[in-house]
C-alpha positions as CSV (number, residue, x, y, z in Angstrom):
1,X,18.5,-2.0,-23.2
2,X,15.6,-4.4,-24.7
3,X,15.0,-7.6,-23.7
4,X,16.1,-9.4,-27.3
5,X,19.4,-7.9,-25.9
6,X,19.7,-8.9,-22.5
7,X,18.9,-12.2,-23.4
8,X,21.6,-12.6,-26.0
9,X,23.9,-11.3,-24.0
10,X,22.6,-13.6,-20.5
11,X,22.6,-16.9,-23.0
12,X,26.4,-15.9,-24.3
13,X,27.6,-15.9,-20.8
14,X,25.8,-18.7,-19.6
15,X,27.5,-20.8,-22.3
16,X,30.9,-18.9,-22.0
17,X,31.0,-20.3,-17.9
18,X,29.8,-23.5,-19.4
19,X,26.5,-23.8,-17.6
20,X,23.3,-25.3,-19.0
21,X,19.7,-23.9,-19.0
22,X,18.6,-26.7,-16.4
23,X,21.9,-25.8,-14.4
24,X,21.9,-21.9,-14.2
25,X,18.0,-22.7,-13.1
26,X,18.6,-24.9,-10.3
27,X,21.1,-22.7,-8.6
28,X,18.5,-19.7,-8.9
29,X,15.7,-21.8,-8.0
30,X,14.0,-21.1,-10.9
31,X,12.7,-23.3,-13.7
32,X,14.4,-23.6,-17.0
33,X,11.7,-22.5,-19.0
34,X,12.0,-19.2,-16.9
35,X,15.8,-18.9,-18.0
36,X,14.8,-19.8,-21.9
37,X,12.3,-17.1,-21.9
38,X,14.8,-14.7,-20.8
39,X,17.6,-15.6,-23.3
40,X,14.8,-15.6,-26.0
41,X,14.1,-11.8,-24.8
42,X,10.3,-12.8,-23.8
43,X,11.1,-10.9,-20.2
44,X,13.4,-9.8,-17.7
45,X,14.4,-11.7,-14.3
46,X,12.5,-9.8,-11.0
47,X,14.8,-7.9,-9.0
48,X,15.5,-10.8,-6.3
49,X,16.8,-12.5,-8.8
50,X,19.2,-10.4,-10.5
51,X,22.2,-10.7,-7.3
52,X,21.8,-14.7,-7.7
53,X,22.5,-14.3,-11.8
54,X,24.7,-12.0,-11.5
55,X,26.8,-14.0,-8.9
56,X,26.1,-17.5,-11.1
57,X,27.7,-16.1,-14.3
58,X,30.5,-14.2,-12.2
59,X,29.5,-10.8,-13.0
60,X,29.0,-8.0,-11.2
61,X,25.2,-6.6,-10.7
62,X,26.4,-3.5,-12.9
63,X,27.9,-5.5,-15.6
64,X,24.9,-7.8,-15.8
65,X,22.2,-4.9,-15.8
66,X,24.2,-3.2,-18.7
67,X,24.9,-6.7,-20.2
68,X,28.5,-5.5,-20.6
69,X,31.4,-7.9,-18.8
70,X,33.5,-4.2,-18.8
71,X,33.2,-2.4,-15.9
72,X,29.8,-1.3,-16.2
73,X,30.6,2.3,-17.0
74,X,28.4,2.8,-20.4
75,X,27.3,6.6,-19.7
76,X,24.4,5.8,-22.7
77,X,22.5,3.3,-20.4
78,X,19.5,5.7,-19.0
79,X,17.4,5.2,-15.3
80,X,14.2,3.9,-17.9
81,X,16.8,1.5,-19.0
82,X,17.1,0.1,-15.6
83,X,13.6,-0.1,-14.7
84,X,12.5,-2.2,-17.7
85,X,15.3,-4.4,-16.6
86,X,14.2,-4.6,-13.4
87,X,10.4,-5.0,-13.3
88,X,10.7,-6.1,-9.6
89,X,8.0,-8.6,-7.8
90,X,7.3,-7.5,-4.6
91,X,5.1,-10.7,-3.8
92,X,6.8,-12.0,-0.4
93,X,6.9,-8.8,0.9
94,X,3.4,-7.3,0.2
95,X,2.0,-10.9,1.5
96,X,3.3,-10.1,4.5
97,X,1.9,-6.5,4.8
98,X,-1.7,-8.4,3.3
99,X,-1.2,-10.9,6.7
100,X,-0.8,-8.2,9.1
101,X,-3.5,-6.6,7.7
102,X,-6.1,-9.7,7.9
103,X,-4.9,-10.7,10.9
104,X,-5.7,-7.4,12.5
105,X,-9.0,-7.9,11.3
106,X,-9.2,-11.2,12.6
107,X,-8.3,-10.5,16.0
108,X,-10.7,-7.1,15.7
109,X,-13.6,-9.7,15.4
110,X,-12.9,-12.2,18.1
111,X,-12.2,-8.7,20.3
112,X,-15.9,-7.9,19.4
113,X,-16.5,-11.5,21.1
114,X,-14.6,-12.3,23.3
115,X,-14.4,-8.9,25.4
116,X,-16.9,-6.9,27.4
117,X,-18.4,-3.7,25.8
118,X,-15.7,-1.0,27.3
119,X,-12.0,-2.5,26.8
120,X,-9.0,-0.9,28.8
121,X,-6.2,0.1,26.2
122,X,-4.0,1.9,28.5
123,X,-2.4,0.6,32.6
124,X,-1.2,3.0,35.0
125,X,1.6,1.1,37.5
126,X,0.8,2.1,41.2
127,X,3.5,2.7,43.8
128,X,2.9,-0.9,45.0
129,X,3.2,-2.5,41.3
130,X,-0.4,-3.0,40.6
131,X,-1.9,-1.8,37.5
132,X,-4.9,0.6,37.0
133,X,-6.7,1.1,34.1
134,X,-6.0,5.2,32.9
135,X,-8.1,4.7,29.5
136,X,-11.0,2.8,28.5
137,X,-12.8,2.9,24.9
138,X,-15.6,0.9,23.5
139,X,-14.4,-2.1,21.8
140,X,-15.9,-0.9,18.7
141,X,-14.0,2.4,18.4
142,X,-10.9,0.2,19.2
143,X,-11.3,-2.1,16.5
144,X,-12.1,0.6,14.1
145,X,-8.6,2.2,15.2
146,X,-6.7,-0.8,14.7
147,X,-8.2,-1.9,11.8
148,X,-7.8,1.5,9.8
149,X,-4.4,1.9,11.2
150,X,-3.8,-1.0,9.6
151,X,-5.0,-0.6,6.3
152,X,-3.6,2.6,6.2
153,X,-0.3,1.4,7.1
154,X,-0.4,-1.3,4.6
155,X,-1.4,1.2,1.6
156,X,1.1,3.1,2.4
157,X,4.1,0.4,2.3
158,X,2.5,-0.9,-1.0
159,X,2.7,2.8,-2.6
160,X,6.4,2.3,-1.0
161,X,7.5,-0.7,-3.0
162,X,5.8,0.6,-6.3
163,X,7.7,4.1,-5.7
164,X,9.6,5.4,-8.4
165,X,12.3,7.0,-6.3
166,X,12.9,4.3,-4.2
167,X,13.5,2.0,-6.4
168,X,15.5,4.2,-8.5
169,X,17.5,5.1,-5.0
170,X,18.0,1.3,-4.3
171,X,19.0,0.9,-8.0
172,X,21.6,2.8,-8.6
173,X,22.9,2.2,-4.2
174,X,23.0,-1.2,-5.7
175,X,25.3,-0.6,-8.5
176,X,27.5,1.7,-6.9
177,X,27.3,-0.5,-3.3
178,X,26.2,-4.1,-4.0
179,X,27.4,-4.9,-0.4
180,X,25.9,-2.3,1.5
181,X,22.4,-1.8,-0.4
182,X,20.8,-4.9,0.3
183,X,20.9,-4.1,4.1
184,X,19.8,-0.9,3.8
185,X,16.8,-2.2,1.0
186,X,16.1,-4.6,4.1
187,X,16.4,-2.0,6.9
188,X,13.5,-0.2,4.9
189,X,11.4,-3.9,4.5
190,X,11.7,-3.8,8.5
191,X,11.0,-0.5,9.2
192,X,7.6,-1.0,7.3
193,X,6.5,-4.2,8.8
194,X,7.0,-3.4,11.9
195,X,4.6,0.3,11.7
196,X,2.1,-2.6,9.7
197,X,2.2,-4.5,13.0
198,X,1.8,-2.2,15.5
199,X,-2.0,-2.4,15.5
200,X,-1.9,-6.2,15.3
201,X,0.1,-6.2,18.7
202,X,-2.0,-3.4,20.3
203,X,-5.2,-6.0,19.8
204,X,-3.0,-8.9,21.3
205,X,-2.5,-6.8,24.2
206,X,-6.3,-5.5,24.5
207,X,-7.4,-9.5,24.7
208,X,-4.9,-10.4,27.2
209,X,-5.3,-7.3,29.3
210,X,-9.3,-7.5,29.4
């Protein structure tokens, strides 16, 4: 599907549920001219939008990314079809990976000084509930850990969102499961921020602990 397409189709509906430009903006929180350049086929909505669109013009995600108000069943439509569709912003979501990353960094620094030269990074509970120190590291080395951990991490969920597979999993899960997919899409979100802030807690631990 092209975009001169799409956006004939999009402004036909729009008018067929008898919503303006201004109106079919403000309940997608988007601006007009955003909906205007995607009936005059000068782009595609991101792929946060598309549920809110397809839900404002009483489609189903399927019909709307085939631009067909049947049941969404044209065999011709191809995966590259899709993807030019789609053209998803991952902004929110790599922000946050781009926070955890500078805030490990952050704390990295005031580690370096705040704390003495050797930091403790692992406790051992005695029999009477007191706790020993079982591993000690120069704060350097343990700055360099969680700091490359981190980047690493972060790399790793940006190569995630830009994947083709996934999105091409999460794609077609959505047009088969428009219910289910989006908690799985977010299951995956979670997953990753929570490896990319591992390192961020392990320094909140070293200052309190030393």
């Amino acid at each position: 599907m092209d975009a001169k397409a799409f956006g004939a189709f999009l402004a036909e509906t729009r008018r067929a549920k008898g919503l303006t430009q201004s109106a079919l903006a403000e309940q997608l929180h988007v601006t007009d001219k955003a909906v205007s350049r995607w009936e005059r086929g000068l782009g595609f909505p991101d792929i946060n939008t598309l549920e809110p669109l397809a839900d404002a013009l009483g489609l189903t995600l399927s019909q709307l990314m085939h631009a067909d108000r049947g049941d969404g069943s044209n065999s011709g439509q191809s995966l590259e079809d899709f993807f030019s569709l789609l053209a998803p912003s991952h902004i929110q979501w790599l922000s946050v990976f781009n926070a955890a990353f500078w805030l490990t960094v952050g704390l990295a620094i005031w580690i370096q000084i705040a704390c003495p030269l050797m930091v403790v990074v692992q406790w051992h509970p005695e029999g009477t509930g007191v706790l020993t120190p079982s591993l000690i590291l120069p704060k350097p080395v343990v700055c360099f850990i969680c700091i490359g951990v981190s980047g690493l991490v972060t790399q790793i969920c940006k190569a995630a969102e830009h994947g083709f597979f996934r999105h091409s999993f999460f794609l077609w899960g959505r047009v088969f499961h428009p219910r289910f997919f989006p908690w799985v899409e977010l299951l995956f979100h979670l997953v990753y921020i929570w490896f990319a802030l591992c390192p961020l807690f392990a320094e909140m631990m070293i200052l309190l602990c030393n």
